[in-house]
N, C-alpha and C positions, 0 to 999 in steps of 0.2 A: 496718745490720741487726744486731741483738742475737740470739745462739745461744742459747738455755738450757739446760746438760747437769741431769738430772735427779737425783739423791739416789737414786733408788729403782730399786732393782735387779731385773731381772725374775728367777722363777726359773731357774735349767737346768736342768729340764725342759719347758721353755714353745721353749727356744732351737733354732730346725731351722737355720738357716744354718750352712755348714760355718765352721769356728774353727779359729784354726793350733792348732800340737799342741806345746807350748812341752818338751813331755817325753818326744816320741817316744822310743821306746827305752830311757827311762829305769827304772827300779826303785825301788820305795817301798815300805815298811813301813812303815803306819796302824795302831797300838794304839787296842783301841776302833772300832775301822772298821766293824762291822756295823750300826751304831743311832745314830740321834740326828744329832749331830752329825759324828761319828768319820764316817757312813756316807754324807753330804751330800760332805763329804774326799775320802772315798776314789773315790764318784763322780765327784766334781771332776777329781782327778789322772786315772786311769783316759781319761778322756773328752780331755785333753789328751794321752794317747799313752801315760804307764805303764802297767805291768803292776804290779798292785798286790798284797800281801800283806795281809790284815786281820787282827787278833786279835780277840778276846774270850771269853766265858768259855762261853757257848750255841753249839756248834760247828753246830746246828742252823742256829740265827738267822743264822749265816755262811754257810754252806751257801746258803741259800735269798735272801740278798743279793748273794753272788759269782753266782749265774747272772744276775742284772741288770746286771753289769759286762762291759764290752769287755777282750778282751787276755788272756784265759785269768788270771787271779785266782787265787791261792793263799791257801786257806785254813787258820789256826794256832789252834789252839784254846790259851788260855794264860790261866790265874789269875795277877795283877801281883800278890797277895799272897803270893804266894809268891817268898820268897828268892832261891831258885835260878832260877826262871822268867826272869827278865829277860835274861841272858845266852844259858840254853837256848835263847830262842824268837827271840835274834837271830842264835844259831848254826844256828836250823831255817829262819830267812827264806833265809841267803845260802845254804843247801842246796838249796832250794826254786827260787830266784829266781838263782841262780847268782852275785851280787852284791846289794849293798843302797846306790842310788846316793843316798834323800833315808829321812831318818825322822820320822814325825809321829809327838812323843811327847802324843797326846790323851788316853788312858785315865784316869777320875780320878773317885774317888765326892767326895760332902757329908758335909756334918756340919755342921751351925747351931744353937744353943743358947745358954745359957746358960752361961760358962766355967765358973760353981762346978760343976755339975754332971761335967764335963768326968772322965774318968776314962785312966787310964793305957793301959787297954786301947784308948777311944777313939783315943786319940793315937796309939798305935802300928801301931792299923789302918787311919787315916787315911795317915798319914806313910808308911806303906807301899807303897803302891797310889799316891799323888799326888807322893812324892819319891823314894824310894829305887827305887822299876821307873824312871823317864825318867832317872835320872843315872845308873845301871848299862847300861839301855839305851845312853843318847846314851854313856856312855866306850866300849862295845864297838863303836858305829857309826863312831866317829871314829876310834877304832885303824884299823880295816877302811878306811875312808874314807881314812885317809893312806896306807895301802899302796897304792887305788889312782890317786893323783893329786887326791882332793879328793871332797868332797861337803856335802850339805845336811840341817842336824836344823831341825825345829819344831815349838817344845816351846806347847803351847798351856796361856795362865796365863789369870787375871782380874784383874779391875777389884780385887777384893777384896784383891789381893796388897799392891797401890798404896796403897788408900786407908784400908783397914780395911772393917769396921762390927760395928757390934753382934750378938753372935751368932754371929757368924762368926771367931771369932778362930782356931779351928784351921784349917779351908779356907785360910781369908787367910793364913796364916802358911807352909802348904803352897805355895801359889801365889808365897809373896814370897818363899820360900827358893828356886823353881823360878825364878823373874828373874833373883835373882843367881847361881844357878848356870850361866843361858844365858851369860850376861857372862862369867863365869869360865870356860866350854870354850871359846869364841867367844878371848877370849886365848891359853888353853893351843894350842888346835887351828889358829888360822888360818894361822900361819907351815908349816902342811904342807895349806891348801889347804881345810881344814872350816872350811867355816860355820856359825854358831849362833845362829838367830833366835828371839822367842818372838813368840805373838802373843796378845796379850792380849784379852781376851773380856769383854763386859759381858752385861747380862740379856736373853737372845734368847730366841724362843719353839721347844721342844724339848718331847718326851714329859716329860722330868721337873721341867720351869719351867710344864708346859700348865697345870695346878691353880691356882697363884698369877695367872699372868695371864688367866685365865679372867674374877678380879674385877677387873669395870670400875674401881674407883676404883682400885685398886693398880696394874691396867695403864696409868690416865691418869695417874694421881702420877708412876708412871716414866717416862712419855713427857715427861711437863713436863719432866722436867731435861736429854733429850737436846735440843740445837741444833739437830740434822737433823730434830728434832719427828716421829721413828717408833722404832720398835723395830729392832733389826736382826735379819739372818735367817741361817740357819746359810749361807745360799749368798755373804752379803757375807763370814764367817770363811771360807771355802773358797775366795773367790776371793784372799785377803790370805796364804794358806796355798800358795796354787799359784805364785803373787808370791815367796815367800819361797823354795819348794823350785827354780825356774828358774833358767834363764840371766840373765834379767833384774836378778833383786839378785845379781851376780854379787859387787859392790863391796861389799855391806851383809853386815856379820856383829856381833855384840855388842848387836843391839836388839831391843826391846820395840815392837813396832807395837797402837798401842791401834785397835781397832777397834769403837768405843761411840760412833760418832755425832757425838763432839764433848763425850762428858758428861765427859771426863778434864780440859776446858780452861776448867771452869765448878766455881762455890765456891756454897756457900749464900747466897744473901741474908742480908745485913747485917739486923739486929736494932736497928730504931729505939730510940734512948734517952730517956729524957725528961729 
């Protein structure tokens, strides 16, 4: 008798059977947590037992997402472009939540273009917001985290960090500085018990990818290259996200979990020559 486990993930919100709860009692601060992807996350953990803290910059649009959340939700209004914020709003989570046992550093805008165009300003509001908030953040969690015996950061990268591509030299360059910095707290931290995982992200469908893959031919180009032959969904990151903040990778700290289907372990077709 042959089994076939299936590739495709339903969503949770479709899932009524009860689920253990891998984080009862746990505590998490989700940057980003209201929208998109960040707020798929924060659902995620929540629903496995934390009490969750979310950020963003619309205290409204949090507001009216923490009432869909179990476990009484604390919500932080906080601009990541801003200097001072990063620390502030990790000094306002463990005020709030009394501790801060896992951190998802998700919060992160785009920028794709042209590099000639690229401008100083660019760079600096990019590099902002996508590296300097998650390594100020993750240093302050992981001080915290080794006073109390240990804990879990996941710093969510891309595909783009890895591989490159056209266009995207600043994003990818933000992303691939964010890899090697997980590696490098993941060393500095583990011997007091912090782990530091990243989970790396290819083209999923979200309010601000909906436009591009709306067209057919660009959402079937991109399907061709993944293996799994679909797109992934923010609920397969969230569930690779709840994986990494557990008890389960208790053992795993210093890695990059690609989460793209399989397109990380595939290269372009070879170009016949004559």
């Amino acid at each position: 008798m042959t089994t076939t486990v299936s590739s495709t993930r339903p969503s949770s919100d479709a899932v009524q059977a009860p689920v253990p709860a891998p984080l009862q009692g746990a505590t998490v601060l989700v940057t980003g947590g209201g929208r998109g992807l960040g707020a798929t996350i924060s659902r995620r953990l929540a629903v496995a037992g934390a009490r969750v803290a979310i950020t963003g910059r619309n205290e409204g649009a949090l507001a009216a997402w923490a009432e869909q959340l179990p476990n009484d939700p604390v919500v932080l209004a906080a601009d990541m472009a801003d200097p001072e914020a990063p620390r502030a709003l990790f000094d306002r989570a463990v005020e709030a939540l009394g501790s801060v046992d896992v951190l998802v550093n998700n919060a992160g805008i785009g920028h794709f273009g042209a590099s000639a165009a690229l401008t100083a300003q660019d760079v600096d509001a990019l590099l902002a917001v996508n590296l300097r908030a998650p390594l100020l953040l993750a240093a302050a969690a992981a001080a915290h985290m080794a006073g109390r015996g240990g804990g879990s950061v996941v710093n969510i990268t891309s595909g783009l960090g890895e591989t490159g591509g056209a266009g995207s030299v600043l994003y990818g360059a933000s992303k691939g500085g964010l890899d090697a910095a997980t590696r490098a707290l993941a060393a500095e931290w583990g011997p007091r018990q912090v782990r530091v995982n990243g989970v790396r992200v290819s083209l999923i469908r979200t309010d601000a990818s909906a436009a591009l893959l709306d067209d057919e031919a660009v959402r079937e180009g991109f399907v061709s290259t993944i293996p799994l032959g679909r797109l992934g969904t923010v609920d397969d990151i969230a569930e690779a996200v709840l994986f990494l903040a557990a008890p389960a990778s208790a053992f795993i700290t210093g890695q990059i979990l690609n989460v793209d289907g399989g397109t990380s372990t595939t290269a372009p077709a070879p170009v016949a020559q004559d």
